[in-house]
N, C-alpha and C positions, 0 to 999 in steps of 0.2 A: 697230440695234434688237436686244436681246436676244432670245434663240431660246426659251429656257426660262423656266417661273417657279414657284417654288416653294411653298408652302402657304401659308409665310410673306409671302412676294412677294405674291401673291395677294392677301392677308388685307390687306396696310398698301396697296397699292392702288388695292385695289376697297372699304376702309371697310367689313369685314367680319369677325366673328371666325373663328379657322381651326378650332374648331368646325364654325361653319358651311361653312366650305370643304369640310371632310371631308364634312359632311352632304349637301348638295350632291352632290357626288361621289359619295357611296353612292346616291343616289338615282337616278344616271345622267343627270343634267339638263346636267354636262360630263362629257364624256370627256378623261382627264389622257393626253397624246401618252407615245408609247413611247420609252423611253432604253435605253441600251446596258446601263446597270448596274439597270435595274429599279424605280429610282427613280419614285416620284411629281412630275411636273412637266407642267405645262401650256403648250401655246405660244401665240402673240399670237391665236388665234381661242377657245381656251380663257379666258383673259381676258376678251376681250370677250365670253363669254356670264355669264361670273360677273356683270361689271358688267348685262348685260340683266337677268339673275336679279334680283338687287339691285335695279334701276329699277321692276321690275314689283312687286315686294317692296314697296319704298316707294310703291308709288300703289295700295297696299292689297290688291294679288293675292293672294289664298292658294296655298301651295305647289302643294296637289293641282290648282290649276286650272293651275297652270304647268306641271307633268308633263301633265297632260291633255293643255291646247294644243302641250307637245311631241311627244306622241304623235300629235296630228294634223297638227302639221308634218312627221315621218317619213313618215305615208305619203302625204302628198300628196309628199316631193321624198326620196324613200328614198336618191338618191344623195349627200345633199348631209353630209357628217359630225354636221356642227357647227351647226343648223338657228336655233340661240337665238342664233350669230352673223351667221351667213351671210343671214340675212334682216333686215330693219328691220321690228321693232313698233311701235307705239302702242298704248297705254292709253287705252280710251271707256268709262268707265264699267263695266259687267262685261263689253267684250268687248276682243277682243283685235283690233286690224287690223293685217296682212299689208301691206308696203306691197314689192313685190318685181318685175320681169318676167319671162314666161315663167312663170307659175304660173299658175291659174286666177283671173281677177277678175270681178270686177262690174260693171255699166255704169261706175262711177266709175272705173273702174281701180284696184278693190281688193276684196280678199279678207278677208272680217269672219268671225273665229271666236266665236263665243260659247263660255260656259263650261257649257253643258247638255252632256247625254249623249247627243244627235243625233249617230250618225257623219257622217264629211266624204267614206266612201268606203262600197262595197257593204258592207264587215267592220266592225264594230261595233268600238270603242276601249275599253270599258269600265274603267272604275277599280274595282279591289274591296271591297267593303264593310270589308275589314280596312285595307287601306289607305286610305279616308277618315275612319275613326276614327285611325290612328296621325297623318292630318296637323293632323285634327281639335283632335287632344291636342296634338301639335307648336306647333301655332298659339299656342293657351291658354299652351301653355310658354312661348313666346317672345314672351308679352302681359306674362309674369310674374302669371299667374291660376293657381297652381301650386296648389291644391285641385279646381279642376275639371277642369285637365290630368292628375290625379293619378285621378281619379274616372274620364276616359277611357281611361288607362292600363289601368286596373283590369277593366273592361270590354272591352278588346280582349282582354286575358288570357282571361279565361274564358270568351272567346266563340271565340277560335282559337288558345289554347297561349300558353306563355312565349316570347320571343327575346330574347335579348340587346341588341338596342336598345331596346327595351320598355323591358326592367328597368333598363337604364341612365338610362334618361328619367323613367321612376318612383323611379326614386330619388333622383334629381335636385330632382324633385318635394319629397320626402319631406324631404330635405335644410333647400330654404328653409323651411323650414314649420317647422323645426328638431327633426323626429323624426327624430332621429339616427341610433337603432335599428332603424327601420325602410330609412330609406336604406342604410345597411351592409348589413342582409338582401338589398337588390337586387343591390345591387351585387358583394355575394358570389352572387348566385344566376347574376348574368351571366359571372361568371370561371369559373364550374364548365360553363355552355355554350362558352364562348368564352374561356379563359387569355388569349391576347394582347390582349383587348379594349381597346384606349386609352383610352377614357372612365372604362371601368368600374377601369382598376386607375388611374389620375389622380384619379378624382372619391375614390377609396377613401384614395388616399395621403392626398386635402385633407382627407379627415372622420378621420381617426384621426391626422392632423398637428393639427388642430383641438381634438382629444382630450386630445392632449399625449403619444399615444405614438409618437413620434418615430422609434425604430430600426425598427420595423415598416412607418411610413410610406415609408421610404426604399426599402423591395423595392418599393412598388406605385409608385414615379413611375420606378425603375430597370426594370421591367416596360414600363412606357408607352414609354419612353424607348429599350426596346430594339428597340420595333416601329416607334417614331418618333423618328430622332433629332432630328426639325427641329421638335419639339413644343417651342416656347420656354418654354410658361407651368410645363410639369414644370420644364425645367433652372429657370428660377428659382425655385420651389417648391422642389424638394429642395436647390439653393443655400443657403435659406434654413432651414431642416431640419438642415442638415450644420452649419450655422453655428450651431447653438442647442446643437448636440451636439458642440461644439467642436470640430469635425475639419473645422481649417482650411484645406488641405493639400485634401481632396477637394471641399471648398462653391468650394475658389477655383477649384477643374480647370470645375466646375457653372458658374460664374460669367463664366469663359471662355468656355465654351461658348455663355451666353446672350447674351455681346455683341458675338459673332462673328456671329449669329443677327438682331441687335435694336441694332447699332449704336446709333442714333439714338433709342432708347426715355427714356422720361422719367428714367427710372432708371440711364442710362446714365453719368452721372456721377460720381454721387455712389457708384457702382457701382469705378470705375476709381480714385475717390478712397481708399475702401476698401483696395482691392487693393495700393494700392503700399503701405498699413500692413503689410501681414500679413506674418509670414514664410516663406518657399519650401518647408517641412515643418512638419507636425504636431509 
């Protein structure tokens, strides 16, 4: 059994995008195990809570009740790391049941959380009002209701300051809606908090790649790419960039990379096909 797995790993899976793996992970619902070189990578119980995440995801859970109910699985078993694996959920409807021993149960031998804001111990758990508006928006985002996601975005702004996730998500927003202009404004407003940001210089390369200005897209997926090299959708994005800009020589080094990355991608082919045409310099 492999020890490690990486974003990408993760992502093809657990039938997830590595967006969301990242997203995820910023939200602290897995913790990625520690490596020697510093690396982001997950091990087999980090896995198995993506897939839980995922399962509860699919049987219509909203995020912020999945953080909730993890926050009540910490303290009820604080010693346990990895709590979205290490225990066995089911999905009833809006609650969530515990099926585990040595924890507290119920006559039936089970432990029912519900998704209210009843703590499960004397200290109150509470979710923040800004963080249920950001999952709020999140949701709407990942319904593809990007007008009303966009409306909540707007709304946590100016009710508690700008973040760089915000503006990244609202302009994501702004994007499919196809205000262009306004999505660039976020997305630059997020590099000026946060330079390395992934999203925000990826999604910036897609909208001014989109644009047609091509040498400028290329800093912001080589941006993304420097904080992530295992971001496959830049390497084949700016791949595809480099190749428009005829610099065939750096789109095939890109090209490598992505199917070093994506083996077995659909594109994988017709990718390798390509490649033995070109020649070994510009």
């Amino acid at each position: 059994m492999k020890a490690l797995y990486s974003r990408k790993e993760i992502s093809r899976l657990c039938g997830i995008s590595e967006a969301q793996v990242r997203y995820w992970q910023k939200l602290g619902l897995i913790l990625p195990a520690s490596t020697e070189t510093g690396e982001v990578r997950f091990d087999f119980r980090g896995l198995a809570a993506f897939r839980t995440v995922k399962k509860l995801r699919d049987q219509g859970i909203p995020l912020h009740a999945v953080k909730q109910c993890l926050r009540k699985l910490t303290a009820l078993l604080p010693q346990v790391e990895q709590p979205l694996c290490q225990v066995r959920l089911e999905c009833r409807g809006r609650q969530v049941v515990i099926l585990r021993d040595k924890i507290p149960q119920t006559a039936e031998g089970q432990l029912v959380l519900d998704f209210s804001d009843a703590p499960v111990s004397s200290q109150p758990l509470p979710v923040s009002n800004s963080d249920r508006l950001f999952f709020q928006a999140l949701e709407l985002q990942e319904d593809g209701e990007w007008a009303r996601a966009a409306l909540k975005y707007e709304n946590l702004m100016q009710m508690y300051g700008e973040m760089a996730d915000t503006l990244v998500n609202l302009g994501t927003c702004y994007f499919y809606q196809l205000n262009h202009a306004r999505a660039e404004e976020c997305f630059r407003r997020a590099l000026q908090q946060e330079p390395d940001h992934i999203e925000a210089n990826y999604n910036l390369g897609n909208l001014l790649s989109a644009r047609g200005e091509l040498e400028t897209a290329v800093g912001f997926y080589g941006n993304a790419l420097a904080t992530d090299p295992e971001f496959t959708a830049a390497h084949f994005n700016l791949a595809r960039v480099l190749d428009k800009l005829d610099r065939k020589k750096a789109a095939k080094a890109c090209w490598q990379s992505y199917l070093e990355l994506e083996p077995n991608s659909i594109f994988a082919a017709e990718i390798r096909r390509r490649l033995q045409e070109w020649p070994d310099e510009d």
